[in-house]
C-alpha positions in Angstrom: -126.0 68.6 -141.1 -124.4 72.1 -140.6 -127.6 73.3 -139.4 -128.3 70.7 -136.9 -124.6 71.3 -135.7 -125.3 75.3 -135.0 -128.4 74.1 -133.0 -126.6 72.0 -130.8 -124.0 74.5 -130.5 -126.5 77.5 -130.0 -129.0 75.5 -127.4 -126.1 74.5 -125.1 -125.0 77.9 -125.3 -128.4 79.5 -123.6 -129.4 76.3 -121.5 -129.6 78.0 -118.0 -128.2 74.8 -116.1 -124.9 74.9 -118.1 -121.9 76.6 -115.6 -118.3 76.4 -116.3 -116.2 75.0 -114.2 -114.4 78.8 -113.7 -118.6 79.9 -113.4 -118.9 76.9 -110.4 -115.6 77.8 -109.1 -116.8 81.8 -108.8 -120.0 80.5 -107.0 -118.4 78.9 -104.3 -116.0 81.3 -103.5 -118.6 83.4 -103.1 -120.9 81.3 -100.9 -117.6 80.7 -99.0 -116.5 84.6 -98.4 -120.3 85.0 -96.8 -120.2 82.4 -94.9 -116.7 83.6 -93.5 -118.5 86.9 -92.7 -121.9 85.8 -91.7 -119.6 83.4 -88.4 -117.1 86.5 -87.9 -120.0 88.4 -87.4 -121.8 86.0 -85.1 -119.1 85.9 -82.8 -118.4 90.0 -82.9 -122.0 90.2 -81.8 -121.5 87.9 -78.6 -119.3 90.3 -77.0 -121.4 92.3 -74.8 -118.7 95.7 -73.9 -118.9 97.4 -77.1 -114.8 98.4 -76.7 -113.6 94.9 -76.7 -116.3 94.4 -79.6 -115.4 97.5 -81.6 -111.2 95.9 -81.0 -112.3 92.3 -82.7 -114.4 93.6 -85.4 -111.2 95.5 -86.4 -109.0 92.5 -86.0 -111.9 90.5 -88.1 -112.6 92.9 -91.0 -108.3 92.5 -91.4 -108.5 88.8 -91.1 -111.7 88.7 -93.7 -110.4 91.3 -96.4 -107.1 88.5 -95.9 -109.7 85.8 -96.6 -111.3 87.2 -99.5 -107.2 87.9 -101.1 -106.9 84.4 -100.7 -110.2 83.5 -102.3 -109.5 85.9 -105.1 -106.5 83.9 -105.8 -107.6 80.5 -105.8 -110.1 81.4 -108.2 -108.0 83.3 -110.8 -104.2 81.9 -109.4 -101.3 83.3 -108.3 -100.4 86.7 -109.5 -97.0 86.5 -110.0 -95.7 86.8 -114.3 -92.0 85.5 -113.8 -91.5 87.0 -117.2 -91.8 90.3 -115.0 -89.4 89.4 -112.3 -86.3 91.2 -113.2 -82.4 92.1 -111.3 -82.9 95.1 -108.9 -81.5 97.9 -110.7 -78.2 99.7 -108.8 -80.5 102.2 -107.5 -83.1 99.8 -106.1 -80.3 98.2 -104.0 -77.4 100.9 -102.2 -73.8 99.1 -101.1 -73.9 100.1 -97.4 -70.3 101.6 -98.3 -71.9 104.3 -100.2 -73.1 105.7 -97.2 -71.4 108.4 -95.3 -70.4 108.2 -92.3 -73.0 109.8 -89.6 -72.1 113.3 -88.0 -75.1 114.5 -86.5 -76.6 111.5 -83.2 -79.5 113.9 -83.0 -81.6 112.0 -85.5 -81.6 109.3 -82.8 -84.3 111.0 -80.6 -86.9 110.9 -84.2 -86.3 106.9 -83.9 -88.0 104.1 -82.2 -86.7 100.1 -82.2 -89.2 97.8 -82.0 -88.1 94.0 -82.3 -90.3 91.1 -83.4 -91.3 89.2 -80.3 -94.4 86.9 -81.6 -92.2 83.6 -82.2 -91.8 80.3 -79.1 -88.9 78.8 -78.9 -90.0 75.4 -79.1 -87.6 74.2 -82.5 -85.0 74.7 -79.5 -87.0 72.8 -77.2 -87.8 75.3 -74.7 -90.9 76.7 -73.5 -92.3 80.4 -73.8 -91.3 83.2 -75.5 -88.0 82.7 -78.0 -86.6 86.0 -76.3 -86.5 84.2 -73.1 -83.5 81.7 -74.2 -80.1 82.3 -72.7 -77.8 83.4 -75.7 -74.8 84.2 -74.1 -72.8 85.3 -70.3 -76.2 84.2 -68.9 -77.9 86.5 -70.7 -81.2 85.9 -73.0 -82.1 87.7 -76.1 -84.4 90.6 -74.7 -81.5 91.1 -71.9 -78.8 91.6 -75.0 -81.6 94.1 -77.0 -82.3 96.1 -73.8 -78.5 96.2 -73.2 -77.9 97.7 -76.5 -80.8 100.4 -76.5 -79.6 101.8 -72.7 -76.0 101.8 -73.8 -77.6 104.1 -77.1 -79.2 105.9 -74.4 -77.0 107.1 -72.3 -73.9 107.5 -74.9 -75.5 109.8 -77.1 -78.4 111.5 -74.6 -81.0 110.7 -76.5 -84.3 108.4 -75.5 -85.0 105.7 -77.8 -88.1 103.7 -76.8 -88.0 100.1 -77.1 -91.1 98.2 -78.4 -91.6 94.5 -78.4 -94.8 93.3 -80.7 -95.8 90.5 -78.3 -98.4 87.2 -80.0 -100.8 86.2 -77.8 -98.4 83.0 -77.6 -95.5 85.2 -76.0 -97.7 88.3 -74.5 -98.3 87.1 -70.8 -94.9 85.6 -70.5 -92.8 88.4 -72.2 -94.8 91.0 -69.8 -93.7 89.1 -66.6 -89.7 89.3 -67.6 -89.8 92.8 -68.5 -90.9 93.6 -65.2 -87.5 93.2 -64.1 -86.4 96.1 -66.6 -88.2 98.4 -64.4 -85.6 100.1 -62.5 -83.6 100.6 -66.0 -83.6 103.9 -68.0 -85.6 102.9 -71.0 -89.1 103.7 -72.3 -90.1 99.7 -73.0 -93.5 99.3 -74.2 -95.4 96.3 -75.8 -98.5 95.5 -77.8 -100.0 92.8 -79.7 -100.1 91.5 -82.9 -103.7 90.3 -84.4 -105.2 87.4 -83.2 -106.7 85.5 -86.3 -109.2 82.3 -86.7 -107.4 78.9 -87.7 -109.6 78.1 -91.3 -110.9 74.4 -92.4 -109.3 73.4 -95.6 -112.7 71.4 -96.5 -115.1 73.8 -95.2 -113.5 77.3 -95.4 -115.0 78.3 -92.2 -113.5 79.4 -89.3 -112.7 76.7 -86.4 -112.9 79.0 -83.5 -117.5 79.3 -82.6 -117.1 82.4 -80.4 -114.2 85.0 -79.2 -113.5 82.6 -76.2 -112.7 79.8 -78.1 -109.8 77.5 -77.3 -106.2 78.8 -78.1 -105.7 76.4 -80.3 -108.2 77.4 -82.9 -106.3 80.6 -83.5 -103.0 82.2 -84.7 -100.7 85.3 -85.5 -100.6 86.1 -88.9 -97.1 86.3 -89.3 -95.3 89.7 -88.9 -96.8 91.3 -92.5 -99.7 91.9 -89.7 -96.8 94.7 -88.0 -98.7 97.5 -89.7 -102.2 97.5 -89.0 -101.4 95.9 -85.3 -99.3 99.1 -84.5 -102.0 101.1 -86.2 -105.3 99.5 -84.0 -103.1 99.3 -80.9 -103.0 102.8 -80.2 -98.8 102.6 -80.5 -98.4 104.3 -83.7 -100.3 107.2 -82.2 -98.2 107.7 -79.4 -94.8 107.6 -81.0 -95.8 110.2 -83.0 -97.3 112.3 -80.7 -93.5 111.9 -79.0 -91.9 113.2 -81.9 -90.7 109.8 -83.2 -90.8 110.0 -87.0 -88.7 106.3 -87.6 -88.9 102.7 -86.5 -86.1 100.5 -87.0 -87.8 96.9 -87.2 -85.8 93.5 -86.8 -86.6 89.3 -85.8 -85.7 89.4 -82.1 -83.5 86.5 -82.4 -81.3 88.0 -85.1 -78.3 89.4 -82.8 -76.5 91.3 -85.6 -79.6 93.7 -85.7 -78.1 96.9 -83.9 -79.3 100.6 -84.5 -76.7 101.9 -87.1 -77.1 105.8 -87.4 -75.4 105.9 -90.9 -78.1 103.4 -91.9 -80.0 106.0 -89.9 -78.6 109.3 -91.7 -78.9 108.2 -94.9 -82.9 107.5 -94.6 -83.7 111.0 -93.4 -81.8 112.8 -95.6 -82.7 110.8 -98.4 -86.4 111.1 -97.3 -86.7 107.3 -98.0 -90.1 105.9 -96.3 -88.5 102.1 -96.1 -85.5 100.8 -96.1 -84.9 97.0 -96.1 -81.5 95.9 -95.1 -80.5 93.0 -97.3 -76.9 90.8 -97.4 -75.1 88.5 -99.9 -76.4 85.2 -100.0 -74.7 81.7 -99.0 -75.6 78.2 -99.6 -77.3 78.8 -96.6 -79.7 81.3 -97.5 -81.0 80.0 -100.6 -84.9 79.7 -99.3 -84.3 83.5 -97.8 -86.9 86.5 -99.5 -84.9 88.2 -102.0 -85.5 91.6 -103.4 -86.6 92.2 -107.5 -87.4 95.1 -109.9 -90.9 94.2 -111.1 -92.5 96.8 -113.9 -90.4 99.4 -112.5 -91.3 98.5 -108.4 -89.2 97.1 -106.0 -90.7 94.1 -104.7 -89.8 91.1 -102.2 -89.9 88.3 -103.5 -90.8 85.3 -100.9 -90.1 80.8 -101.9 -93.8 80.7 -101.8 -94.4 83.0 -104.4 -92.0 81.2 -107.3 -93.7 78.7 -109.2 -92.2 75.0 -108.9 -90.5 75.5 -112.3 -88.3 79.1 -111.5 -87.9 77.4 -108.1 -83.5 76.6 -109.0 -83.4 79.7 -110.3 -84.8 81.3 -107.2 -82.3 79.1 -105.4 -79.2 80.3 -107.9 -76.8 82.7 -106.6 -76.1 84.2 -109.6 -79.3 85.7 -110.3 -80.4 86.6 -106.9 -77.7 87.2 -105.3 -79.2 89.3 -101.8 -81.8 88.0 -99.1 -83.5 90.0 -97.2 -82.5 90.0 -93.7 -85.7 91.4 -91.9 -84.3 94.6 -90.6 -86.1 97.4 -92.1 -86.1 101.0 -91.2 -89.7 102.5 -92.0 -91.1 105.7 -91.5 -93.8 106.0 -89.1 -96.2 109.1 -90.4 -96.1 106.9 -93.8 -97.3 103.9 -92.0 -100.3 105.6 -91.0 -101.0 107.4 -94.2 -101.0 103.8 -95.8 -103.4 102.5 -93.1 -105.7 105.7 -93.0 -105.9 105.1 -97.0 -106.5 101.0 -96.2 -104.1 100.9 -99.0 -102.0 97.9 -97.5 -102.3 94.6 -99.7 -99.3 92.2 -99.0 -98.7 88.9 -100.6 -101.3 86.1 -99.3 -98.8 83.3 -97.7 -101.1 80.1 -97.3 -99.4 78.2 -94.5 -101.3 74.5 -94.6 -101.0 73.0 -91.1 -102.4 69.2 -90.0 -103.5 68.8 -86.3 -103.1 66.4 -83.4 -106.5 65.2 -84.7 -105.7 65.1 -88.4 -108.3 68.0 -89.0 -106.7 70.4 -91.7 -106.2 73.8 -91.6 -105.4 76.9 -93.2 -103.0 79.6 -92.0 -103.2 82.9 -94.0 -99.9 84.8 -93.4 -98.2 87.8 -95.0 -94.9 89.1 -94.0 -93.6 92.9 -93.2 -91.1 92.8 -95.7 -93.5 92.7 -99.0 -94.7 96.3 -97.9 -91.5 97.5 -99.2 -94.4 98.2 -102.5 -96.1 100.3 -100.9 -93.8 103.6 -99.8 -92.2 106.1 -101.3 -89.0 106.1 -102.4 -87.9 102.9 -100.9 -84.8 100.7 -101.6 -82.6 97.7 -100.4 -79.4 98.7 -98.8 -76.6 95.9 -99.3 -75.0 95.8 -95.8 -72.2 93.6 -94.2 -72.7 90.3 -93.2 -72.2 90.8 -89.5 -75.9 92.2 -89.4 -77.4 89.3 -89.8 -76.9 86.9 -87.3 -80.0 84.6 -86.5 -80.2 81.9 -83.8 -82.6 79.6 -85.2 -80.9 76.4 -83.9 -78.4 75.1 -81.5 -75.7 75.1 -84.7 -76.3 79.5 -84.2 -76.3 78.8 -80.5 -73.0 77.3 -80.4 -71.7 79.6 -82.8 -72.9 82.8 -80.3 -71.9 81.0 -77.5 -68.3 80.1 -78.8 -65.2 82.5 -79.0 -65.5 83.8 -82.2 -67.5 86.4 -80.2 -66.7 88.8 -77.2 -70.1 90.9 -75.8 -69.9 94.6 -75.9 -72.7 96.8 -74.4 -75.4 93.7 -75.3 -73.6 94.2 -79.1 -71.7 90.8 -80.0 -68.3 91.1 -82.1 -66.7 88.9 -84.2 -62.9 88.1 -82.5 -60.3 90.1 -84.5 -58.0 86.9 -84.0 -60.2 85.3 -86.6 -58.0 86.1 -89.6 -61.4 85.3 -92.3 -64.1 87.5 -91.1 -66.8 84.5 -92.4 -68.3 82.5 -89.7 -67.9 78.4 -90.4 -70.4 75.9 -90.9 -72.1 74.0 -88.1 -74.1 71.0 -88.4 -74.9 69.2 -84.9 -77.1 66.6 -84.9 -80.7 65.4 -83.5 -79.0 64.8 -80.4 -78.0 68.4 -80.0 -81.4 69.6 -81.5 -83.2 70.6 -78.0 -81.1 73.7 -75.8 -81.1 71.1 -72.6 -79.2 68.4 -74.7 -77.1 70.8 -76.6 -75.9 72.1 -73.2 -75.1 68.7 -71.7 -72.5 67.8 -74.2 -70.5 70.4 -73.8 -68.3 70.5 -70.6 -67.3 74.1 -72.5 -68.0 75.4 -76.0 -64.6 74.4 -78.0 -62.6 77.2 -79.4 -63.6 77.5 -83.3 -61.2 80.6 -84.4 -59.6 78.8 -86.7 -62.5 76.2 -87.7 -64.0 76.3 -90.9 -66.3 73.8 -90.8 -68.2 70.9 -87.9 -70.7 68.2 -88.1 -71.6 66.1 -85.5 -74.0 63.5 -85.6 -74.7 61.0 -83.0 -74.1 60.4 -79.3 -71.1 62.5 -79.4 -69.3 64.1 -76.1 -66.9 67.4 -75.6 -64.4 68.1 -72.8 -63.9 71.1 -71.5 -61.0 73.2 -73.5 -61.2 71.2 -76.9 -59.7 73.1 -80.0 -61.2 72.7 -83.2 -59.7 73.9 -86.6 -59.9 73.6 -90.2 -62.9 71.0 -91.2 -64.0 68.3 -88.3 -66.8 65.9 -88.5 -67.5 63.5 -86.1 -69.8 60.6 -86.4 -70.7 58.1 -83.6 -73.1 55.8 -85.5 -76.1 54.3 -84.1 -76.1 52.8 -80.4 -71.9 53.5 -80.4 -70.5 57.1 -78.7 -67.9 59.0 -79.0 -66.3 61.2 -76.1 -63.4 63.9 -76.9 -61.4 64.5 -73.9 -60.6 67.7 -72.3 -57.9 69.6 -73.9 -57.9 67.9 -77.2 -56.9 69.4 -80.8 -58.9 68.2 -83.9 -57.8 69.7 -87.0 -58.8 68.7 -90.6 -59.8 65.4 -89.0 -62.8 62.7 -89.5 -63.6 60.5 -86.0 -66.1 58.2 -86.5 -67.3 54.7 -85.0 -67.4 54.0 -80.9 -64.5 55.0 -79.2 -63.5 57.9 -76.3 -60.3 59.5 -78.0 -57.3 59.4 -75.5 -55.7 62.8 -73.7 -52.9 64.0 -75.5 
């Protein structure tokens, strides 16, 4: 019986047809990743001028080693041992109050800004480039960053160049505004960030055929792609051939994101290669990146990379109590030592996307952030909350607009009448969801210095010259409004139902 047993055992053992399902899941992979290459390759080969075709095997052999990350993980699963993920040591993370103050502006002329341009503003409901949307005095995002780099300028003598890294969603459209920069002192240039093939989830092929194909069947690859973009553009070359040995990096939509030179001091004399700026979280921020110590490394840690059962501790303020706001001060001869070594190997996000047509498709992302890994000497600095100040909705956009703020140089304040230097939460509704809406319920934006906290749901009116104070919510439930007349006061009050509150 035994022996009968250990034949069974031993024959199934050598049969040749026998493949386990880690064996079968190898295979495919591997079938997959040549397929990948065998259509990147087909379309490199249709371009005829051998410039253009030397630029998109570049861009493809980026995309493909992405694609073959991606494989690498689906086959042996995510990389991430939470048992690792420890607090960021006091050393990994600097209070911004530690800094000194800066003496020396001359350190300015070693830096370059470069904002992130690649995003449309269509969650807002507008068309084109998110840069193009009127923030505030008429003026639009770019107009506020191009404001703030000529005041730098011509205040301290000193030419900072301003970069915008354009998609090819935003390119054409950005490069038509900033013509109207022209006649200003500044040194504006742009470039492009990688151009990448939309993937079938069934097939794992690409779905654009040739380098022509539709829009549509592309994407940018997020802004982990800042790197090797700068790198194969040319840009990174010529800034430091100029003499510019730093890069201060930032969302273009995030309006707190100013050139600080003791941010600025403090990276050159502590010879640190990258610097991410990071603030305390709020309920708000709970999805936001967050920084960790893992064996030893400082790492960023992003909400895709947290398996489902750490995912409320992620959330938890307690533990991880900084998110990373996206400004990040890097230096420049670093970035092209890690891209001359091809040493770069960010985090694989998969973004899964469903189109018009119900076809499925794969999005492989990484973002700038997670090469925090990969420099020397780099560490989180804890700064105010004040530099973080994102419009991602019409609930920022009214806050921006509002008078908790006065404009200074393209730099936006916070009122000192406000006596709590926090900023209150918003909530507006659908109905305010889309920039043309938001602005046609507002005769004016109220005044919110002493508010603490708004919703407003429904079809739901302002006067000009309303006050608001304390906590106000306002509901006009469904197929009832509600209009608040010029001039009126809410504090600490609830309006609901369908009526126009009288003057007072």
């Amino acid at each position: 019986m035994s022996n009968l047993s250990t034949e069974k055992s031993n024959g199934s053992r050598h049969h040749p047809h026998t493949l386990s399902a880690m064996d079968f899941q190898s295979a495919t992979l591997g079938v997959a990743a040549k397929s990948m290459r065998n259509e990147l390759n087909k379309m490199s080969h249709s371009i005829q001028d051998m410039k253009s075709r030397r630029a998109f095997q570049n861009e493809m052999d980026n995309f493909f080693n992405l694609f073959t990350r991606y494989l690498s993980e689906k086959s042996k699963g995510a990389k991430l041992d939470w048992d690792k993920v420890k607090e960021p040591s006091p050393e990994q993370i600097i209070p911004y109050k530690k800094l000194s103050k800066c003496d020396n502006p001359e350190y300015l002329n070693k830096l370059a800004v470069l904002k992130l341009n690649g995003g449309l503003g269509t969650t807002m409901g507008c068309v084109g480039p998110k840069s193009a949307i009127e923030v505030r005095d008429g003026m639009t995002f770019l107009d506020l960053s191009v404001r703030q780099i000529e005041y730098l300028n011509s205040k301290y003598d000193v030419n900072v160049p301003f970069i915008l890294m354009n998609s090819f969603n935003t390119d054409e459209e950005t490069k038509r505004i900033v013509h109207k920069y022209s006649s200003h002192k500044i040194s504006l240039l742009t470039f492009n960030q990688s151009r990448y093939p939309r993937i079938n989830k069934e097939s794992l092929l690409p779905m654009p055929r040739s380098p022509e194909d539709d829009i549509s069947k592309w994407y940018p690859p997020g802004h982990g792609d800042l790197f090797e973009s700068m790198y194969n553009s040319g840009i990174l070359d010529q800034l430091i051939s100029e003499g510019k040995e730093y890069l201060f990096v930032s969302n273009v939509d995030n309006l707190g994101a100013v050139v600080d030179l003791n941010i600025l001091q403090y990276m050159v004399e502590e010879d640190a290669e990258f610097l991410m700026e990071v603030t305390d979280k709020t309920k708000a921020d709970i999805k936001g990146g967050t920084l960790i110590d893992y064996e030893g490394t400082v790492r960023l840690l992003e909400v895709a990379q947290v398996p489902p059962e750490h995912m409320d501790e992620f959330k938890s303020i307690k533990k991880f109590r900084i998110f990373n706001t996206n400004n990040l001060w890097v230096n420049l001869k670093a970035i092209k030592r890690i891209n001359d070594e091809k040493e770069l190997n960010l985090e694989v996000i998969v973004n899964n996307k469903t189109l018009e047509n119900g076809e499925k498709v794969i999005q492989l992302e990484t973002a700038v952030g997670a090469a925090i890994k990969h420099f020397k000497n780099a560490h989180g600095i804890n700064v105010p909350r004040n530099r973080f100040l994102p419009v991602k909705s019409t609930s920022d956009l009214f806050l921006v607009t509002s008078d908790l703020y006065s404009l200074n140089h393209g730099e936006l304040k916070m009122n000192p009448k406000r006596l709590f230097q926090t900023v209150p939460l918003v909530k507006l509704g659908d109905e305010f969801k889309k920039v043309a809406n938001f602005l046609s319920r507002f005769q004016s934006i109220p005044s919110i210095l002493e508010l603490d906290h708004l919703t407003v749901t429904g079809d739901v009116r302002f006067g000009a010259g309303v006050e608001l104070k304390g906590t106000v919510i306002i509901v006009a439930n469904h197929g009832s409004r509600i209009d608040i007349p010029p001039h009126s006061l809410l504090e600490n009050k609830v309006v609901s139902g369908n009526l126009v509150l009288l003057e007072h």
